[in-house]
FIKOLZA-1660 file (N, C-alpha, C; in steps of 0.1 Angstrom, whole numbers, plus 5000, padded with zeros to 4 digits):
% residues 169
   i   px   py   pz ch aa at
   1 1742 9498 3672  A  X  N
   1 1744 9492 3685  A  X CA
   1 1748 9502 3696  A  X  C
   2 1754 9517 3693  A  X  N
   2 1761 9518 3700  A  X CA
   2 1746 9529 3706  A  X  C
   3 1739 9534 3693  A  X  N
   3 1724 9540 3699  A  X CA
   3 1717 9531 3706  A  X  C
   4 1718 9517 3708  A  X  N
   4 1709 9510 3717  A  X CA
   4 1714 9509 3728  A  X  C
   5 1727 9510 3728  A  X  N
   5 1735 9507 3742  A  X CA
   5 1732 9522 3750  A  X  C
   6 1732 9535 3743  A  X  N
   6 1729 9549 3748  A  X CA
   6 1716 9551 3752  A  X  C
   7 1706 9541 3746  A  X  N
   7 1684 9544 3751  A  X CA
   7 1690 9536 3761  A  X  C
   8 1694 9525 3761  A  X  N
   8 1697 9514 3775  A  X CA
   8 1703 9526 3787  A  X  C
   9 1708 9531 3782  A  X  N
   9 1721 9539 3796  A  X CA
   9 1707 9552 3800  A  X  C
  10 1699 9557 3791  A  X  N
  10 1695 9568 3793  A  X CA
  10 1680 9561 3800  A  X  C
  11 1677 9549 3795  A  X  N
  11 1662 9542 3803  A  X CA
  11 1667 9536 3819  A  X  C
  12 1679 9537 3817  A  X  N
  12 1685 9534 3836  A  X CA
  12 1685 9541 3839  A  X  C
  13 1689 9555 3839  A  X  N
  13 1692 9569 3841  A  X CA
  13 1683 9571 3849  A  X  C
  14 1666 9569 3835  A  X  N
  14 1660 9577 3842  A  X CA
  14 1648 9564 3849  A  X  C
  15 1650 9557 3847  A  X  N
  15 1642 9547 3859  A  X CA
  15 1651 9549 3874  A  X  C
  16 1664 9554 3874  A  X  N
  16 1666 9562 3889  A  X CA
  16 1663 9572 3892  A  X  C
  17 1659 9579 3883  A  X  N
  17 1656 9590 3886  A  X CA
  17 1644 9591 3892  A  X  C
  18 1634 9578 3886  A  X  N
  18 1624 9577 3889  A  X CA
  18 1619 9570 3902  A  X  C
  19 1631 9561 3904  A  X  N
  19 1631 9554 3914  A  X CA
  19 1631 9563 3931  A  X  C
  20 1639 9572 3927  A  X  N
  20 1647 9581 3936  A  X CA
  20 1636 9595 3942  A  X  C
  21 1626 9595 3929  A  X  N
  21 1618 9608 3934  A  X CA
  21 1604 9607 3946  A  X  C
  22 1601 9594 3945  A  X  N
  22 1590 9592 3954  A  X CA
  22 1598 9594 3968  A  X  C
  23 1613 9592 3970  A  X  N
  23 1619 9590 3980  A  X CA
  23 1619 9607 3988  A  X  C
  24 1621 9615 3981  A  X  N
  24 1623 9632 3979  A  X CA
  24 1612 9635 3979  A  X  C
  25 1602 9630 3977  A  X  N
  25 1587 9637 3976  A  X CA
  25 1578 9636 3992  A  X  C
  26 1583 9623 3996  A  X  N
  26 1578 9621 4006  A  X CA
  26 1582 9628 4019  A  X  C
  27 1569 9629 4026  A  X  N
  27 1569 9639 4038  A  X CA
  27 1570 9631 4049  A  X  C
  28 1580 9636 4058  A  X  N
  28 1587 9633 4067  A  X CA
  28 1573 9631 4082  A  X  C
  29 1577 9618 4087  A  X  N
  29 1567 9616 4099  A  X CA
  29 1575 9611 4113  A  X  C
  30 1569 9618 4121  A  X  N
  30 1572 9619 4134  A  X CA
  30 1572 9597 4137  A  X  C
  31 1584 9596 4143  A  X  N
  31 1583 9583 4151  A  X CA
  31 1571 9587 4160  A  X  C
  32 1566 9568 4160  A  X  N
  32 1556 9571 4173  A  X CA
  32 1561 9566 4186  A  X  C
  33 1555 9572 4194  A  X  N
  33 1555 9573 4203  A  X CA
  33 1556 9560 4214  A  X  C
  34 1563 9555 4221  A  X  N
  34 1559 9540 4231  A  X CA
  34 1557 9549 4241  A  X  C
  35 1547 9547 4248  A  X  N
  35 1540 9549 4262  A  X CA
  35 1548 9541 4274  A  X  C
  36 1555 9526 4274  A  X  N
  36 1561 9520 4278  A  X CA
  36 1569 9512 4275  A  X  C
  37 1577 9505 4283  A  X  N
  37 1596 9504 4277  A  X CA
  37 1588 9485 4272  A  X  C
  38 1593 9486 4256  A  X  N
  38 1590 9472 4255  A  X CA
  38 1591 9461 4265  A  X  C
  39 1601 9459 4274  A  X  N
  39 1607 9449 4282  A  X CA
  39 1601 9446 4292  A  X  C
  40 1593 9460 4297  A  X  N
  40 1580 9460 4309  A  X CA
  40 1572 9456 4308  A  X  C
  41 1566 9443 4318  A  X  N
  41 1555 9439 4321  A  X CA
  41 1544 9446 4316  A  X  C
  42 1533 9437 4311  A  X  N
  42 1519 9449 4309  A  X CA
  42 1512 9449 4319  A  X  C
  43 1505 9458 4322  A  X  N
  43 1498 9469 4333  A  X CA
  43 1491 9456 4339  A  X  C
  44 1488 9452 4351  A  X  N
  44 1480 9439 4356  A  X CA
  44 1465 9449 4357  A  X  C
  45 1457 9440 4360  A  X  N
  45 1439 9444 4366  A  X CA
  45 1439 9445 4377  A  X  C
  46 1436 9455 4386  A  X  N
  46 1436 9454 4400  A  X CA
  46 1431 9444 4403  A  X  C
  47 1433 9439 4416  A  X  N
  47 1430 9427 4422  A  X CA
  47 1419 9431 4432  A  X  C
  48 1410 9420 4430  A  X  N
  48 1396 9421 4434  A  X CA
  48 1393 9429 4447  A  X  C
  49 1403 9427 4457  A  X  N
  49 1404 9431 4470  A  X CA
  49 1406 9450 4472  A  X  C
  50 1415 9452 4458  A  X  N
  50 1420 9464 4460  A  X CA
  50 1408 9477 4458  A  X  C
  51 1406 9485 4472  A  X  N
  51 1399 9495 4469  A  X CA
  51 1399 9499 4456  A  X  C
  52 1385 9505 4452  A  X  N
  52 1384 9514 4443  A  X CA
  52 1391 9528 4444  A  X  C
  53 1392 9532 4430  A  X  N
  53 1400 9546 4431  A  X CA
  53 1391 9559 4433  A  X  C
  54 1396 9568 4442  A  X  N
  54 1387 9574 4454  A  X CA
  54 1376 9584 4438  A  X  C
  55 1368 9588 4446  A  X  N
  55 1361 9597 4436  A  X CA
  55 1347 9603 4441  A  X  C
  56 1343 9612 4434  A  X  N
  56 1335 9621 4441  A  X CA
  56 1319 9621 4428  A  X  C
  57 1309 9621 4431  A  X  N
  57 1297 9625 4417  A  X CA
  57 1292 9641 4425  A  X  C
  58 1290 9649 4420  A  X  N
  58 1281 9659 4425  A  X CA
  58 1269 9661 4414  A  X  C
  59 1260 9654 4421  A  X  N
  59 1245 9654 4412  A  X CA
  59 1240 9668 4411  A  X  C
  60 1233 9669 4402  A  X  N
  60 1222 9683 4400  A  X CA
  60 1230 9695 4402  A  X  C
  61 1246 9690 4390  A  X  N
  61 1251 9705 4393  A  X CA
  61 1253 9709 4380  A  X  C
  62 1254 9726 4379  A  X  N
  62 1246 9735 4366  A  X CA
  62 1260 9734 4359  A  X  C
  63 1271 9738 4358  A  X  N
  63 1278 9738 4351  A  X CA
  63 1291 9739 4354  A  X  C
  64 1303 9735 4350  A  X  N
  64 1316 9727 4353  A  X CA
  64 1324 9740 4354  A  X  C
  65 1324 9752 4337  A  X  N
  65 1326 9763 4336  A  X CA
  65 1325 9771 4347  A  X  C
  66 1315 9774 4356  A  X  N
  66 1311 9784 4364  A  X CA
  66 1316 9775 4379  A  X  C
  67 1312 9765 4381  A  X  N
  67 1315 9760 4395  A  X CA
  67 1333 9757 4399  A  X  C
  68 1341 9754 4385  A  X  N
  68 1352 9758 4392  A  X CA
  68 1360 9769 4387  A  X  C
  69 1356 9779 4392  A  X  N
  69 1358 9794 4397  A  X CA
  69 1362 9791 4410  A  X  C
  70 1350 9783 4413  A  X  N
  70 1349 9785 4431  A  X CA
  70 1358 9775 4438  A  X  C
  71 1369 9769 4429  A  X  N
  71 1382 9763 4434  A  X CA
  71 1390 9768 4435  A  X  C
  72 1395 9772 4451  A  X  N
  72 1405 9783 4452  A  X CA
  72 1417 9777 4451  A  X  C
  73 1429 9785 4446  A  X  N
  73 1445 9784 4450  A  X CA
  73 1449 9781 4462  A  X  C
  74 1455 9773 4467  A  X  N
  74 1454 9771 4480  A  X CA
  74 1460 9769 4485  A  X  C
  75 1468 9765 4499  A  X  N
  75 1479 9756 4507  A  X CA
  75 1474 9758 4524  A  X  C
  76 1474 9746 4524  A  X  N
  76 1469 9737 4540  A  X CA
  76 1479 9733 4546  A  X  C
  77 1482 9735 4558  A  X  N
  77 1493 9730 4564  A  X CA
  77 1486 9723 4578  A  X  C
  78 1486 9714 4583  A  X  N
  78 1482 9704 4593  A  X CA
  78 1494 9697 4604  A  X  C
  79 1504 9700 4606  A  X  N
  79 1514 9692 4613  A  X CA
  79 1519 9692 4605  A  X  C
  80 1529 9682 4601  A  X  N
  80 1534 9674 4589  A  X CA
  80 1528 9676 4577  A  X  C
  81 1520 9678 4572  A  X  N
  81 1515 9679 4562  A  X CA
  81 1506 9687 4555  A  X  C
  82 1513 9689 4542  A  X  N
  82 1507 9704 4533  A  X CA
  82 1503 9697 4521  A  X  C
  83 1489 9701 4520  A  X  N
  83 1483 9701 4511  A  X CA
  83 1479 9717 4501  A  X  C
  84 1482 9716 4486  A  X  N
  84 1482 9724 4481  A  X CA
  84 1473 9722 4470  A  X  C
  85 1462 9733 4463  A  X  N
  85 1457 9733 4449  A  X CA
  85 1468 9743 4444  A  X  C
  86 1477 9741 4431  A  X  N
  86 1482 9746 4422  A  X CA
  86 1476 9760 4413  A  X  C
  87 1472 9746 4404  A  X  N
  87 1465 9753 4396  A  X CA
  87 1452 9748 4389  A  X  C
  88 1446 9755 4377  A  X  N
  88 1429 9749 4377  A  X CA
  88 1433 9749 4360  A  X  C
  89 1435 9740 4351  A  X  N
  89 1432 9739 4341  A  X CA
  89 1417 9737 4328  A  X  C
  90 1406 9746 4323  A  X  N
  90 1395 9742 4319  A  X CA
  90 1398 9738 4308  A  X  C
  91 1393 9731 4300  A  X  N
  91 1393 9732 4280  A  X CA
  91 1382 9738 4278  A  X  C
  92 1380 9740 4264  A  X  N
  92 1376 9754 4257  A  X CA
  92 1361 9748 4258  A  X  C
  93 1358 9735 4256  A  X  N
  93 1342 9734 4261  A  X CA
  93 1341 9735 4271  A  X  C
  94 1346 9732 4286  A  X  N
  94 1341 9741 4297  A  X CA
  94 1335 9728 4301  A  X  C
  95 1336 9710 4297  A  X  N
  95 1327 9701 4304  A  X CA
  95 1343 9693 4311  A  X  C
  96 1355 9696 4307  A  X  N
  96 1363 9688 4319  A  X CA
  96 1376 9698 4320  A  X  C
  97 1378 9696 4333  A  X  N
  97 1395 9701 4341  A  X CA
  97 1401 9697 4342  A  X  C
  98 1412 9697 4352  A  X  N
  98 1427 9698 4355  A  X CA
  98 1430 9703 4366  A  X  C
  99 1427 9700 4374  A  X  N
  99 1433 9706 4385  A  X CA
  99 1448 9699 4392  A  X  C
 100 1459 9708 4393  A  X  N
 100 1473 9703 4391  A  X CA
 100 1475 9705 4409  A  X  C
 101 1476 9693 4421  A  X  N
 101 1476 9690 4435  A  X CA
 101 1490 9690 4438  A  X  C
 102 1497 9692 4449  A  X  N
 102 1506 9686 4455  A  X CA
 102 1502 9684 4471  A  X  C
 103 1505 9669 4470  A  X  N
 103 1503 9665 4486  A  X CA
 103 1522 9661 4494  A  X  C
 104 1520 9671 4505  A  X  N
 104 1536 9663 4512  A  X CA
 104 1529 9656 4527  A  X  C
 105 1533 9648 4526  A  X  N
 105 1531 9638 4538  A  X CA
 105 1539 9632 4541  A  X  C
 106 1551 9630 4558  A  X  N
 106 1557 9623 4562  A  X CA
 106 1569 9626 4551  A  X  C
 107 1573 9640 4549  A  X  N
 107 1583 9643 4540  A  X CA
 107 1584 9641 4524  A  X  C
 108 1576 9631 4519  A  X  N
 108 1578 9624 4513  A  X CA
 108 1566 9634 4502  A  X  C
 109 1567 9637 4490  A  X  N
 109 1560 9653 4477  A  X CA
 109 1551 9640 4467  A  X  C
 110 1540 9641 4468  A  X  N
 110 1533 9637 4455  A  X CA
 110 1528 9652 4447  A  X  C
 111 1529 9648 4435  A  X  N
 111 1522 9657 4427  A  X CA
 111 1514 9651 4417  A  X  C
 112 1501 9652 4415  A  X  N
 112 1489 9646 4407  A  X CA
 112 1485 9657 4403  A  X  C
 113 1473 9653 4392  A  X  N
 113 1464 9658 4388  A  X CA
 113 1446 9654 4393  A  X  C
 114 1437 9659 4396  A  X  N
 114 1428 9657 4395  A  X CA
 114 1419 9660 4388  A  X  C
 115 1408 9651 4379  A  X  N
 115 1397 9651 4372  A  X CA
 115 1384 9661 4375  A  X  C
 116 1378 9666 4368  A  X  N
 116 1371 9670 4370  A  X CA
 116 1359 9668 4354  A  X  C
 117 1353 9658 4354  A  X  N
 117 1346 9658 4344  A  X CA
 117 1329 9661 4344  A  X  C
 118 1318 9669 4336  A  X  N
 118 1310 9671 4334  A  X CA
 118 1298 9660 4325  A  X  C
 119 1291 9654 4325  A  X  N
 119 1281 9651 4321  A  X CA
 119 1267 9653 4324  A  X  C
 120 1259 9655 4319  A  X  N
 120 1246 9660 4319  A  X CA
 120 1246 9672 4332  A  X  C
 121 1244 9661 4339  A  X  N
 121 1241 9675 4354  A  X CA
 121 1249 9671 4364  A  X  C
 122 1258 9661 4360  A  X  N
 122 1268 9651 4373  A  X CA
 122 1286 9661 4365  A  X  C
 123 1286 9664 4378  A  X  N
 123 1301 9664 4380  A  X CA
 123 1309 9654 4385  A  X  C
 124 1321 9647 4379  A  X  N
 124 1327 9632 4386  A  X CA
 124 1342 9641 4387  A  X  C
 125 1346 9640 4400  A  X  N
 125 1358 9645 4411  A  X CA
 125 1366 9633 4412  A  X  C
 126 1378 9628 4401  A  X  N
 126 1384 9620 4406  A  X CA
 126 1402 9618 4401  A  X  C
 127 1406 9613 4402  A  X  N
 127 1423 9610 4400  A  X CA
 127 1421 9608 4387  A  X  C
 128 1436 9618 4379  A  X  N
 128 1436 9612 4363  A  X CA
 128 1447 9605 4366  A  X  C
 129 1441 9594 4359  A  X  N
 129 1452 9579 4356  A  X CA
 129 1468 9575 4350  A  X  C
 130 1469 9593 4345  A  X  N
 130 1478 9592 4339  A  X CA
 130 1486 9594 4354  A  X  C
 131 1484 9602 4362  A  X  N
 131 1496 9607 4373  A  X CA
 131 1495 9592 4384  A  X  C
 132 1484 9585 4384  A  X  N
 132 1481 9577 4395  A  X CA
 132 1492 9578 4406  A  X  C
 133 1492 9590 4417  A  X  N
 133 1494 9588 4430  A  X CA
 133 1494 9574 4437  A  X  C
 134 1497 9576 4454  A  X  N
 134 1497 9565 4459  A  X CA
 134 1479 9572 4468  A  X  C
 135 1476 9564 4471  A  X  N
 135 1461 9573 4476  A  X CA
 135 1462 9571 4491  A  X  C
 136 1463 9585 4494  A  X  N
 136 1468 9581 4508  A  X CA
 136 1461 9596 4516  A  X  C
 137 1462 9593 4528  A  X  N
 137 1451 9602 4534  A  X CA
 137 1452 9615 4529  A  X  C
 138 1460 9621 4529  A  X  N
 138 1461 9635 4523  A  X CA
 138 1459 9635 4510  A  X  C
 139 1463 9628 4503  A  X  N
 139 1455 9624 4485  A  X CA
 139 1437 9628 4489  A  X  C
 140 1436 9622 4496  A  X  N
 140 1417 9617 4495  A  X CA
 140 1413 9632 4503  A  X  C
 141 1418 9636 4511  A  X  N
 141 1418 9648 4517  A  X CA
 141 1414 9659 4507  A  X  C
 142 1426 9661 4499  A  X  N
 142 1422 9671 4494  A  X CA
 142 1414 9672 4480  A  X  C
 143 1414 9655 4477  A  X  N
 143 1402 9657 4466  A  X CA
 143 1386 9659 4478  A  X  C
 144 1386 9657 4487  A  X  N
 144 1372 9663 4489  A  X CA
 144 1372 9676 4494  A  X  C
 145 1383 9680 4498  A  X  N
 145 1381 9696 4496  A  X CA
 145 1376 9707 4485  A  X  C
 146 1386 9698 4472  A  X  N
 146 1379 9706 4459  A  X CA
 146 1366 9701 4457  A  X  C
 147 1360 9686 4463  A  X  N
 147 1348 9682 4456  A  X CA
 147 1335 9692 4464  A  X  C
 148 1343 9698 4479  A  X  N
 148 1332 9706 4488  A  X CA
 148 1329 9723 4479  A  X  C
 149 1343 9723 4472  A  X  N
 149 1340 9738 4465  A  X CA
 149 1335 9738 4456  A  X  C
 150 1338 9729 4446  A  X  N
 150 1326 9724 4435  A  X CA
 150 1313 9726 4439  A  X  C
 151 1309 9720 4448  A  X  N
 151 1294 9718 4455  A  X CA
 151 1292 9730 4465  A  X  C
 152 1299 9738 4466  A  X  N
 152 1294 9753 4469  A  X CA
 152 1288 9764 4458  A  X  C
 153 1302 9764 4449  A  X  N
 153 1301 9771 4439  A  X CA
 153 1293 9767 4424  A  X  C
 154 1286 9747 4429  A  X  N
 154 1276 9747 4418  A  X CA
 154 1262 9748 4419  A  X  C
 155 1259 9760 4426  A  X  N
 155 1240 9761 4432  A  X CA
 155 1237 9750 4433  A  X  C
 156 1235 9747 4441  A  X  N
 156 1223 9737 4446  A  X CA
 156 1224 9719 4444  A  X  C
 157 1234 9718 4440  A  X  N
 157 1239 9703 4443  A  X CA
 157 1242 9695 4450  A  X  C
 158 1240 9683 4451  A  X  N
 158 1244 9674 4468  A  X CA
 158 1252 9660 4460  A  X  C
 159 1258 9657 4471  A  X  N
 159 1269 9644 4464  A  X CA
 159 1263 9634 4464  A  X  C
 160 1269 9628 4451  A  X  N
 160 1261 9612 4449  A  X CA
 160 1265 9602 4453  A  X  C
 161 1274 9594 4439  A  X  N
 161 1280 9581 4445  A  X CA
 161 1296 9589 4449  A  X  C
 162 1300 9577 4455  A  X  N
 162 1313 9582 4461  A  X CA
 162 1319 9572 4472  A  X  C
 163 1335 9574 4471  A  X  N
 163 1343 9565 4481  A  X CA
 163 1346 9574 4495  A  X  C
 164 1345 9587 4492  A  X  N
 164 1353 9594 4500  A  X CA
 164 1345 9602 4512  A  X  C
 165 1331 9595 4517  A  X  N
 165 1325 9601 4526  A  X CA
 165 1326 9600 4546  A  X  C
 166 1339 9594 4545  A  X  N
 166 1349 9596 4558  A  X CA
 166 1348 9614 4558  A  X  C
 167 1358 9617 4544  A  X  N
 167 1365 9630 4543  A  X CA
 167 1355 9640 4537  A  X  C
 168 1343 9640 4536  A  X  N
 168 1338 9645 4532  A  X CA
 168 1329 9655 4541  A  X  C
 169 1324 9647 4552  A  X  N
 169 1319 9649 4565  A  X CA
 169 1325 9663 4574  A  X  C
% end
């Protein structure tokens, strides 16, 4: 009895031991991530009325790589208001950007990002969603500034579809 009471004590032993090792073996994972605070409303659909978000196509243009070169560093000052290009972010394929803006208008500092994406022979110039600015004259301003250097520095291209041909002019 007293050997059956000792396999008993030594088959618990090691069924914790067993129990305990998947726990030690296993590889440690990052919490994920919430994008937004549970409690917050979900994102509504713009409402039918509300302008489209501004944007630029430059048709029959050669390549994304080479044309923004020709996006300069910059800062505009107008009265009241400075408009600046930062900086120019490519990725390693060379078909989309980053272009990092700040607009001050009426005192008041936006800082966005602007799109720059490549498909076939269309360049699309427009607001990345993640920063969504308020779109306001100097926002739209200075995306057609970079959409004019784009279409300098992409031979021979002319603009396609687009919201922003007030500012464009």
């Amino acid at each position: 009895m007293v050997i059956e009471g000792t396999d008993l004590a030594l088959v618990s032993s090691e069924a914790r031991r067993v129990r305990l090792r998947p726990a030690l073996t296993r590889r440690f994972r990052y919490p994920r991530v919430v994008t937004s605070h549970p409690s917050s409303p979900p994102p509504h659909p713009p409402h039918p009325l509300e302008p489209a978000l501004p944007h630029v196509v430059i048709e029959e243009a050669l390549d994304l790589g080479i044309a923004s070169q020709g996006v300069a560093l910059s800062a505009t000052r107008a009265g009241a208001e400075i408009l600046k290009v930062v900086d120019l972010y490519l990725n390693r394929s060379g078909r989309t950007a980053l272009v990092d803006c700040v607009a001050v208008e009426e005192g008041r500092s936006q800082s966005f990002f602007v799109q720059l994406s490549q498909k076939d022979r269309q360049i699309t110039v427009r607001l990345l969603p993640a920063t969504d600015p308020e779109k306001t004259t100097g926002v739209k301003r200075l995306m057609a500034h970079i959409a004019r250097q784009l279409l300098a520095a992409s031979g021979g291209g002319r603009f396609g579809k687009t919201n922003l041909q007030d500012f464009l002019a």
